[in-house]
C-alpha positions in Angstrom: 274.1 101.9 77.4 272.8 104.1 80.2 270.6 102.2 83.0 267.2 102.7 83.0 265.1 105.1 84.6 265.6 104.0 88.6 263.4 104.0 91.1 263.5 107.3 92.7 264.8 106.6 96.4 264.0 109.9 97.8 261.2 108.6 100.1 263.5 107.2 102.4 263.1 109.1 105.3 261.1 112.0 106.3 260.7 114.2 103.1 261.5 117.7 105.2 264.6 116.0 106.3 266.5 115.4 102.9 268.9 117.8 102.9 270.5 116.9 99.6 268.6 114.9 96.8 270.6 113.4 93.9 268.3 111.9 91.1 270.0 110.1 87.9 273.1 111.8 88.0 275.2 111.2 85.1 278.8 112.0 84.0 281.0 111.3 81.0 284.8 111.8 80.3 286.1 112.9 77.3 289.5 111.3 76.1 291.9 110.7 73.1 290.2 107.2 72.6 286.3 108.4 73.1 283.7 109.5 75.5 283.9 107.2 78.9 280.5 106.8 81.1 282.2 107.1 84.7 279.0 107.7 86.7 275.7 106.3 84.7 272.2 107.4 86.5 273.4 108.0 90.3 270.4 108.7 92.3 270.2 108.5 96.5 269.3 111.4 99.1 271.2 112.7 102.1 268.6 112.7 105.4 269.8 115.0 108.4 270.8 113.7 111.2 272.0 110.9 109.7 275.3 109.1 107.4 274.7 107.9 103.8 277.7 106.0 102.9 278.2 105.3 99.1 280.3 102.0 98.9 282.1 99.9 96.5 285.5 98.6 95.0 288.3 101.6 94.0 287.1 103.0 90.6 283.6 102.5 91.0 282.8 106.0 90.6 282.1 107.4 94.3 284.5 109.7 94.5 283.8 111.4 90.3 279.5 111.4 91.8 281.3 113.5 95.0 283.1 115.5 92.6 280.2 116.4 90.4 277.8 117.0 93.3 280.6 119.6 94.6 281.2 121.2 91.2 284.8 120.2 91.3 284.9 117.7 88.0 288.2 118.2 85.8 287.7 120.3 82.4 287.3 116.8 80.4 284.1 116.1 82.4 280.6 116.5 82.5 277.3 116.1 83.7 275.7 115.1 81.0 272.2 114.6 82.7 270.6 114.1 86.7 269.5 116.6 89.5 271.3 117.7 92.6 268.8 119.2 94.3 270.4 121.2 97.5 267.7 122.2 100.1 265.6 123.6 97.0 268.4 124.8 94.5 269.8 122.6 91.6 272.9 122.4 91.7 273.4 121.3 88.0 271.5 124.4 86.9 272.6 126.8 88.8 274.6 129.4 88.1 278.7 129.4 88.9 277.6 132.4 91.6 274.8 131.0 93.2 277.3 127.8 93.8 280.3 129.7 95.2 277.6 131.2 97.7 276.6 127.6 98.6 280.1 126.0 99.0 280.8 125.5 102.4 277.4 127.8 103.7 275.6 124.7 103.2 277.5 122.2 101.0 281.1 121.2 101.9 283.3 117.9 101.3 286.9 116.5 103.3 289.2 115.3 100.8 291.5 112.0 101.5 294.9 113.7 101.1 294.7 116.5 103.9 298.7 117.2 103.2 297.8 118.2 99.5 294.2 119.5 100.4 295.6 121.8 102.8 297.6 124.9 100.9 301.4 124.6 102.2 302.3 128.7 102.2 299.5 130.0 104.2 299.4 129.6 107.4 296.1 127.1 109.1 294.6 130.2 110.9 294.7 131.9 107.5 293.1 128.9 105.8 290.8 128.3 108.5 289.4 131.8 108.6 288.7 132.4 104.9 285.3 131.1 104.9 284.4 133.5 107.3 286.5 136.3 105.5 284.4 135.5 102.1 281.0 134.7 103.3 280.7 136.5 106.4 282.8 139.8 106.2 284.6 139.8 109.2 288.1 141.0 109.6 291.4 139.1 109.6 291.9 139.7 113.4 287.8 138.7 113.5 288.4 135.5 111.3 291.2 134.1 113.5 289.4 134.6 116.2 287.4 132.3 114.6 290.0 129.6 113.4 290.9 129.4 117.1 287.7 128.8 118.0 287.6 125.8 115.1 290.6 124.1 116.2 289.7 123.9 120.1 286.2 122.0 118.7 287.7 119.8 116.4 290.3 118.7 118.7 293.7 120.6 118.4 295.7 121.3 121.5 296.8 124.7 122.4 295.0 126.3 119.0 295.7 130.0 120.5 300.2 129.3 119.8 299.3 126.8 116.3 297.1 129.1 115.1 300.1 130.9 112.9 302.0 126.8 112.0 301.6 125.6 109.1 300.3 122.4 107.6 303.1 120.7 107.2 304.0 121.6 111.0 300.7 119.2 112.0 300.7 115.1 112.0 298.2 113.4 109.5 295.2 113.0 111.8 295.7 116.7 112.9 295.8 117.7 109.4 292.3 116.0 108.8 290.8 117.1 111.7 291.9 121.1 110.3 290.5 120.0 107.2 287.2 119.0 108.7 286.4 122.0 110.6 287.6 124.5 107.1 284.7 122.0 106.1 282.3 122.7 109.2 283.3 126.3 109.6 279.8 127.1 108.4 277.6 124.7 109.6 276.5 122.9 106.0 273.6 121.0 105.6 275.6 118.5 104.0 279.0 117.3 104.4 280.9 114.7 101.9 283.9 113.0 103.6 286.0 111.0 100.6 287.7 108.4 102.6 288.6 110.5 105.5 290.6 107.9 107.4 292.6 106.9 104.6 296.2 106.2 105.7 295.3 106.7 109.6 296.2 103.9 112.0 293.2 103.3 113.5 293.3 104.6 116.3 293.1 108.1 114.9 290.5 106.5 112.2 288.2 105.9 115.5 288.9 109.5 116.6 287.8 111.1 113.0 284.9 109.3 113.0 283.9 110.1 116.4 284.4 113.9 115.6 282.6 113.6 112.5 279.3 111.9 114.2 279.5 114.7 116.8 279.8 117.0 114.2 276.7 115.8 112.6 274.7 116.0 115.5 275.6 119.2 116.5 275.0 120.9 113.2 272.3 118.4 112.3 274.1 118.0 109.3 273.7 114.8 106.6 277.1 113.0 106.2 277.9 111.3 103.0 280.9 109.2 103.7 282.4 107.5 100.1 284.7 104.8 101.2 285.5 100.9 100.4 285.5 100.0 104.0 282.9 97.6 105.2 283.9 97.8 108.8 283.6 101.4 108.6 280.1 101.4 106.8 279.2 99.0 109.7 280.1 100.9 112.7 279.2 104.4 111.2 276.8 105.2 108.3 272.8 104.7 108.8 272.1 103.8 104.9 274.4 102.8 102.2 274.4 102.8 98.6 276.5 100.3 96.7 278.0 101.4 94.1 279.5 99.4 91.0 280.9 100.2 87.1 279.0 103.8 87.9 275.7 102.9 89.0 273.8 102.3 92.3 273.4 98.8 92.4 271.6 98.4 96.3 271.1 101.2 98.8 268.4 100.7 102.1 269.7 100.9 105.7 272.9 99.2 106.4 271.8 97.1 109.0 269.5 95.3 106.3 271.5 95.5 103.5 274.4 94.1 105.4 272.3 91.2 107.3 269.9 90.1 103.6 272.2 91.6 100.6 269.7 91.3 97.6 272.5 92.0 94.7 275.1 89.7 94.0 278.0 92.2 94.1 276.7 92.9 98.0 276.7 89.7 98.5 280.3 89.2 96.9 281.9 91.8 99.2 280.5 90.5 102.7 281.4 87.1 101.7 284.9 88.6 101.0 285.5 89.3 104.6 287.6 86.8 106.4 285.3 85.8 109.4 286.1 82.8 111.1 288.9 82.0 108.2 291.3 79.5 109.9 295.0 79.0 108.9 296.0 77.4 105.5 292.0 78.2 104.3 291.3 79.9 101.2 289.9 83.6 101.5 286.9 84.1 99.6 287.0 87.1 96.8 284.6 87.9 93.8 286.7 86.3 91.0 287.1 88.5 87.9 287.8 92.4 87.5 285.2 95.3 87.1 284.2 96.2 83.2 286.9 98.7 81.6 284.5 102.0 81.2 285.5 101.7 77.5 283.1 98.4 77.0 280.6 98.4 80.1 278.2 95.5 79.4 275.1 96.6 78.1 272.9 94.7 80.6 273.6 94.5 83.9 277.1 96.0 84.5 278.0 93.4 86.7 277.1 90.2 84.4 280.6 88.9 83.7 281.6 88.0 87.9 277.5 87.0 88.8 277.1 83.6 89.5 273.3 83.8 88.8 274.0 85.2 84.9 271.4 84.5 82.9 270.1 85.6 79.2 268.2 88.3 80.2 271.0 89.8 82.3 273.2 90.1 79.1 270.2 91.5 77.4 268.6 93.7 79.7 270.2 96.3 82.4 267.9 95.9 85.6 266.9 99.1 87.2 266.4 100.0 90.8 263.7 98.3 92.4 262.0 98.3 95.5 262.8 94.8 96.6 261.5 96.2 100.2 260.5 98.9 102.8 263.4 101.6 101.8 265.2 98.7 100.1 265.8 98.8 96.3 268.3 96.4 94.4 269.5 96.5 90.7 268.7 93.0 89.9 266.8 90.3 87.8 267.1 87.8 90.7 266.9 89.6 93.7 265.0 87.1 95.4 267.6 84.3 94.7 270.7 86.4 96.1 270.6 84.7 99.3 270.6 81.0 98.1 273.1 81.7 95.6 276.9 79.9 95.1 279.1 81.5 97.6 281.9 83.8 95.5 284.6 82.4 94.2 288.3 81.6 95.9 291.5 83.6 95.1 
């Protein structure tokens, strides 16, 4: 059963700032057994200037909504309804050309896996200078010019001799730092990173995230950062977006969010992080395991772990709902999230 009609969050924000505006988004899988919902009525917006991060548990469906904002959704899936309105242009509508003229000029994303991301037989001044090549005309002397230029911003020592290496040739944070500025190269309006720091020790974590937020402010660009990291969401994004089974089930600024959760599953991940835990205590955890996509509850999707259950959770799925200024939560008891019985122990 598909989520109601949601609040439409796309006055958070100053409206000539939204750089990318994502409004009910919805995509289904096809497979042997059946038709899977993996992302049911998506909607947030991107602001310039500033980092949206969409959070939740591994297979909530943040990396398929990144996928199908980019265009990049395997053969089996679809959008099956939603907007993803870029500047002015639909992405969902438009036309396979008037996307490839898009990609990277104004919409780009940074994979996880920079080693498979990254194409092992061409050199990274090659790879680096194809956007440029493709959207710009310049020449292959002209272009790596340009890749030289990339690699001294985004942090690689002596670009002018690495220029001709290859990826392999580069450690893991220097592979996601050439992956970054490919992404850059152009100055988008709006950047996607999916889990960029994902197998960094943090130390280089820190770094990426440090080039990224320049990055942003240079280009005044809108970051989207899809990760499962609460620390990361903490130190880095403005707003977040919580994502669970597919939906949106609480976006507003994270400092809010984070400080007065108003949906249980928020609630359930702070209280999941061990602060203050002392030796030979319990660590808290949301007991249970997220729906199977092939039987997703027809109420509220997250009704089987949510300590506040009631009838009209099983009957009914809640919608967005402003539950304050630039605050919206998909729940029947919003107001009792706070007082509720902490999540259960492992």
């Amino acid at each position: 059963m598909s989520a109601p009609a949601a609040v439409h969050t796309s006055a958070v924000g100053d409206q000539a700032r939204i750089a990318l505006d994502v409004s009910g988004l919805t995509v289904d899988i096809r497979t042997p057994s059946g038709v899977l919902r993996a992302v049911d009525g998506v909607s947030f917006v991107a602001v310039r200037g500033e980092t949206l991060a969409l959070l939740g548990e591994s297979g909530c469906g943040k990396s398929m909504t990144a996928q199908a904002v980019v265009g990049l959704l395997e053969p089996i899936a679809d959008i099956t309804s939603g907007s993803v309105v870029l500047g002015e242009v639909d992405l969902v509508s438009a036309s396979a050309k008037t996307r490839r003229t898009l990609a990277a000029t104004e919409l780009a994303i940074v994979f996880q896996d920079a080693l498979t991301a990254l194409n092992p037989v061409y050199t990274v001044g090659t790879q680096l200078g194809e956007s440029f090549r493709i959207h710009r005309g310049l020449s292959a002397k002209e272009a790596k010019v340009e890749a030289i230029s990339l690699m001294r911003r985004v942090g690689i020592p002596e670009p002018e001799s690495r220029v001709d290496s290859y990826p392999h040739q580069f450690s893991g944070g220097m592979r996601q730092r050439l992956l970054i500025a490919m992404a850059v190269a152009l100055s988008p309006s709006v950047l996607l990173a999916d889990e960029p720091t994902t197998a960094l020790d943090v130390t280089v974590q820190a770094q990426i995230m440090t080039l990224l937020k320049g990055l942003r402010t240079e280009h005044d660009m809108a970051v989207v950062l899809i990760t499962h990291d609460l620390a990361l969401v903490s130190e880095e994004a403005d707003r977040v977006a919580v994502m669970y089974a597919g939906t949106v089930v609480e976006t507003g600024r994270v400092a809010e969010v984070f400080a007065d959760p108003r949906h249980p599953y928020t609630k359930g991940l702070l209280d999941s992080v061990p602060v203050g835990v002392t030796r030979g205590h319990d660590l808290k955890s949301i007991g249970g395991t997220p729906p199977d996509l092939k039987s997703v509850p027809t109420g509220c999707v997250y009704q089987d772990r949510c300590p506040l259950v009631s009838q009209i959770c099983i009957d009914t799925r809640p919608p967005l709902t402003a539950v304050g200024p630039d605050r919206f939560a998909a729940c029947h008891f919003s107001d009792d999230v706070a007082t509720m019985e902490e999540t259960s122990h492992a």
